[in-house]
C-alpha positions as a LaTeX table, in Angstrom:
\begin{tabular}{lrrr}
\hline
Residue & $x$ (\AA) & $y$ (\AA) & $z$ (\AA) \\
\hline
Unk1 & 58.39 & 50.77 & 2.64 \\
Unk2 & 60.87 & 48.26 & 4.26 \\
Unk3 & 60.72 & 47.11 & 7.49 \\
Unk4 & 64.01 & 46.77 & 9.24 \\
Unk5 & 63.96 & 44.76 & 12.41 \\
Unk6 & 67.75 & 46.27 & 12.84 \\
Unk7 & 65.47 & 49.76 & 13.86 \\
Unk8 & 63.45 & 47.19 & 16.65 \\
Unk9 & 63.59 & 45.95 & 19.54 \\
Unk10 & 61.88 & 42.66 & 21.14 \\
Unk11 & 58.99 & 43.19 & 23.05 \\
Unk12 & 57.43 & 39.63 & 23.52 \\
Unk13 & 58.86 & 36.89 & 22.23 \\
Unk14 & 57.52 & 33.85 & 21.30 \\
Unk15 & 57.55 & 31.99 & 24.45 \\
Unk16 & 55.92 & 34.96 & 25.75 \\
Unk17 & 53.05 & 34.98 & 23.82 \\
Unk18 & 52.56 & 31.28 & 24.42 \\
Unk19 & 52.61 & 31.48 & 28.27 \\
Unk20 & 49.86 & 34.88 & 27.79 \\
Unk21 & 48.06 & 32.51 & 25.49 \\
Unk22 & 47.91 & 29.68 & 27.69 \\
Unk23 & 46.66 & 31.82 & 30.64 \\
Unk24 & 43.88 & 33.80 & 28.61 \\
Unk25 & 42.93 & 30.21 & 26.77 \\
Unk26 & 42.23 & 28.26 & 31.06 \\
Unk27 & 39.93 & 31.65 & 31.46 \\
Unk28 & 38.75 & 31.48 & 28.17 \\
Unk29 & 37.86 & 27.10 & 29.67 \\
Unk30 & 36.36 & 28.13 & 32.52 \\
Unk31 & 33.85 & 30.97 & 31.55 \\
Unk32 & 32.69 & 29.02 & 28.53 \\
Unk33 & 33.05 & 25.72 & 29.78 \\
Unk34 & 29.65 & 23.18 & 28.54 \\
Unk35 & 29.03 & 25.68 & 26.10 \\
Unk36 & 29.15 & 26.35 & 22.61 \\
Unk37 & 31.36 & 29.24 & 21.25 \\
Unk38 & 31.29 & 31.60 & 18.85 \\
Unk39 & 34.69 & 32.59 & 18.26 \\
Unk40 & 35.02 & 35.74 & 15.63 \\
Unk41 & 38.16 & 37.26 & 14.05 \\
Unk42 & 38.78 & 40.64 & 12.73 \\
Unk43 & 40.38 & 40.48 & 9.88 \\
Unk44 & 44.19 & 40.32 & 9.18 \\
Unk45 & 45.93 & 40.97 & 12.40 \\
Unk46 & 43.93 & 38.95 & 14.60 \\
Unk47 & 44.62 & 35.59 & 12.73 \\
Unk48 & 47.85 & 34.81 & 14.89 \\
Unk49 & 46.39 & 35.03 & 17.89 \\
Unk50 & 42.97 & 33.54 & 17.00 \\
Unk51 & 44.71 & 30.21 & 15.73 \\
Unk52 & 46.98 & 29.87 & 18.50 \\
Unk53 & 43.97 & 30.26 & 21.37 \\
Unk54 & 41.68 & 28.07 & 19.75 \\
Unk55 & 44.15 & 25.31 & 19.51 \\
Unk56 & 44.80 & 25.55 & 23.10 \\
Unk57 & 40.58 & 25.62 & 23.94 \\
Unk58 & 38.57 & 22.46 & 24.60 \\
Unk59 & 35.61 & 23.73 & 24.01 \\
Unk60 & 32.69 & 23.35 & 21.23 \\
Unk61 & 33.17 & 25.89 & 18.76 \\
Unk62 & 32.70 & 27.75 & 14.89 \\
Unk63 & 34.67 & 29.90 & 13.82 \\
Unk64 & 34.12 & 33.12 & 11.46 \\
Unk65 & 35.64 & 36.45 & 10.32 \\
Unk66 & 34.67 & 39.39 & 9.85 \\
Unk67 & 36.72 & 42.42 & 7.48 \\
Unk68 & 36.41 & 45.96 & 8.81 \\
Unk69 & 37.55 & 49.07 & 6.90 \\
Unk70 & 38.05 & 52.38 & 7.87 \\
Unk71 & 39.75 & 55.13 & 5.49 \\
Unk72 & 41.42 & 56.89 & 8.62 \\
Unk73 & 40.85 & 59.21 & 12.02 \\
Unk74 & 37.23 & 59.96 & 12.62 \\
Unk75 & 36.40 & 58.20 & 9.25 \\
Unk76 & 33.16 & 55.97 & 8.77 \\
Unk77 & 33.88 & 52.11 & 9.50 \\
Unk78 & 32.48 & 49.86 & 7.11 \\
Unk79 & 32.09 & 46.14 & 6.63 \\
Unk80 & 33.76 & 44.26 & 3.85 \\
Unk81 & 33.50 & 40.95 & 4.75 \\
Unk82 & 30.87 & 39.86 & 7.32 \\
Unk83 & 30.18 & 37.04 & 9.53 \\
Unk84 & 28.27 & 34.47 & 8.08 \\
Unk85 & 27.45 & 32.56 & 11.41 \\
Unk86 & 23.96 & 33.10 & 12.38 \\
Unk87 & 24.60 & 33.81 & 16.10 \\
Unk88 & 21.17 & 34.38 & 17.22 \\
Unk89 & 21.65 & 32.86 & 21.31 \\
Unk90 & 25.00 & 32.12 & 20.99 \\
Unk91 & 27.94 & 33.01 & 23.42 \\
Unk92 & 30.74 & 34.81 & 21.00 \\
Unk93 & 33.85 & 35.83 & 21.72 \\
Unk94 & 35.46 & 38.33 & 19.52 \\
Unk95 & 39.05 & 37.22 & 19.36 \\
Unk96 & 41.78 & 41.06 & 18.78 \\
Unk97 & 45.31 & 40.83 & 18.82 \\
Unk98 & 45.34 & 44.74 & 20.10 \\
Unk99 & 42.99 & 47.10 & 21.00 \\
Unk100 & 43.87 & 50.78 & 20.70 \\
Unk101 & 41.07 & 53.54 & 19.13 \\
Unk102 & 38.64 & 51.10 & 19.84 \\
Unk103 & 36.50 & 52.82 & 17.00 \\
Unk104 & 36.21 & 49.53 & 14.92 \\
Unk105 & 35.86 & 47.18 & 17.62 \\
Unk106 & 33.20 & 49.22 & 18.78 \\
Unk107 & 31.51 & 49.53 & 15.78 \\
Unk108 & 31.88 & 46.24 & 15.78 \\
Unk109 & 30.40 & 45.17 & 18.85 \\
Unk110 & 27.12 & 47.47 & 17.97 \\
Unk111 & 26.88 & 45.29 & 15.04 \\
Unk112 & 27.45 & 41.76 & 16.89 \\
Unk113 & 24.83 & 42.86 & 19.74 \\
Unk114 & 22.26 & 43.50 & 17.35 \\
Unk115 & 22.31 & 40.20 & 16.28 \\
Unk116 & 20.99 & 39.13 & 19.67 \\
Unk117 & 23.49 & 36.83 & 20.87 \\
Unk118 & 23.05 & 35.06 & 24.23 \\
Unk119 & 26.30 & 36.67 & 25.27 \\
Unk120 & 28.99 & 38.82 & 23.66 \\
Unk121 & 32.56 & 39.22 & 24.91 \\
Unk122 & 36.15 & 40.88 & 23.99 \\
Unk123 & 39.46 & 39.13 & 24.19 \\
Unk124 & 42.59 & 40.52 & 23.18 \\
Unk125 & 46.00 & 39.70 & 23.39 \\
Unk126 & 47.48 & 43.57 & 24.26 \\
Unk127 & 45.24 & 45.79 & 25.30 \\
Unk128 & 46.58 & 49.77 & 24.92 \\
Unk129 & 44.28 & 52.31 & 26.80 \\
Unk130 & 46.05 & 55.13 & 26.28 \\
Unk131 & 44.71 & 55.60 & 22.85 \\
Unk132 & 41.12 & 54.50 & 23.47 \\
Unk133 & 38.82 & 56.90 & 21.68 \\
Unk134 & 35.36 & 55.14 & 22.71 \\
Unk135 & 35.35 & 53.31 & 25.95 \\
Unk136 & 35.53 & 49.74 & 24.64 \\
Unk137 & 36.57 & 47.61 & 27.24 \\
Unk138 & 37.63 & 44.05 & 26.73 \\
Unk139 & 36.31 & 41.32 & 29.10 \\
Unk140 & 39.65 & 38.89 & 28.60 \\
Unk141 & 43.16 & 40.54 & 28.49 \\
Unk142 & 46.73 & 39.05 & 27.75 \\
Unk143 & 48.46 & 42.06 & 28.70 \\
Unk144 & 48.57 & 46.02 & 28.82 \\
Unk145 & 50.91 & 48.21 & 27.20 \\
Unk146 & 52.08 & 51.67 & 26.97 \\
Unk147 & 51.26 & 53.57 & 23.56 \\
Unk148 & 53.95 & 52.06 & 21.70 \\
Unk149 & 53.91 & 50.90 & 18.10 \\
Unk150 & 54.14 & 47.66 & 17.92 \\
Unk151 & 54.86 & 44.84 & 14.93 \\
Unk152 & 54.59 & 41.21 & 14.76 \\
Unk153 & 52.49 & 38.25 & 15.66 \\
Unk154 & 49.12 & 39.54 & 13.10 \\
Unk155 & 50.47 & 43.53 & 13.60 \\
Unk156 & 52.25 & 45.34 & 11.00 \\
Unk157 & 53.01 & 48.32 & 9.70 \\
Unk158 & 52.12 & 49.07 & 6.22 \\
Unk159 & 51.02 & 45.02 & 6.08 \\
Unk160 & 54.75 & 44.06 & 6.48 \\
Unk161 & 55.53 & 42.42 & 10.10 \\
Unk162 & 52.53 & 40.09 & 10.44 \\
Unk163 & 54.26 & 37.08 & 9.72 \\
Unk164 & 57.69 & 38.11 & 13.08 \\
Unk165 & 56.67 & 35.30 & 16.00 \\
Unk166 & 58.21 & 37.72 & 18.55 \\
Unk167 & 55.98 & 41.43 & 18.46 \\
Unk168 & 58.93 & 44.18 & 18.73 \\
Unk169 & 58.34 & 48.03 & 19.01 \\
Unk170 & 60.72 & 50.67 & 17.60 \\
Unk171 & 63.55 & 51.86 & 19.04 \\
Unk172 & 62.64 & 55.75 & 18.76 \\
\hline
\end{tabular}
């Protein structure tokens, strides 16, 4: 498949995801601030935005990943790579570049509480309601969207688009 940003249009651009970065990062400062963080990132999309908000945090921190799979609509959610932080009392902060189904982040969170952490909490860069499946709601948002497909900034579409600094959506 080949992605054609001719068939696109800009959504956010670059300096817009900075300035939604820099305002999730000082409420990010001030609900963790003299603590230590947890910060964990779903694997591949999330890797953009992870990077770019921890570099704008002054706060303690570790970082770790985590690989979910699923096979497809209603499908089981597995693990392929898990954390390796023990976060046993620890504040984390699970760091999404979109939340949509909200299956996997779910799952996810199920997981992540069960590890008895002091506190758990959601941030994510777009947050898209309209196709929430389990009510997953995240505690830190950048900004809400329609359901529209979107590509860039960690997103893709078929893994191509990750690596576009501006996140576009298609013209039809």
């Amino acid at each position: 498949m080949k992605l054609n940003k001719d068939d696109m249009i800009p959504f956010l651009t670059a300096k817009d995801i900075d300035d939604i970065i820099t305002k999730l990062a000082n409420k990010i400062q001030d609900e963790y601030y003299g603590k230590e963080l947890v910060m964990i990132c779903p694997l591949k999309g999330s890797v953009h935005f992870m990077a770019d908000l921890m570099r704008k945090l002054e706060l303690k921190m570790t970082v770790d990943f985590v690989y979910l799979t699923s096979s497809g609509k209603g499908s089981v959610v597995k693990i392929s790579k898990d954390i390796s932080e023990n976060i046993v009392n620890k504040h984390v902060l699970v760091v999404e570049e979109i939340i949509d189904s909200g299956r996997k982040l779910s799952f996810l969170k199920n997981r992540l509480l069960n590890a008895n952490p002091a506190s758990l909490k959601i941030a994510c860069l777009l947050d898209k309601p309209a196709r929430r499946e389990l009510p997953i709601k995240p505690d830190f948002v950048g900004k809400v969207i329609d359901d529209r497909y979107v590509v860039g900034y960690g997103m893709d579409q078929e893994e191509l688009g990750r690596n576009y600094s501006t996140i576009y959506h298609f013209k039809n």
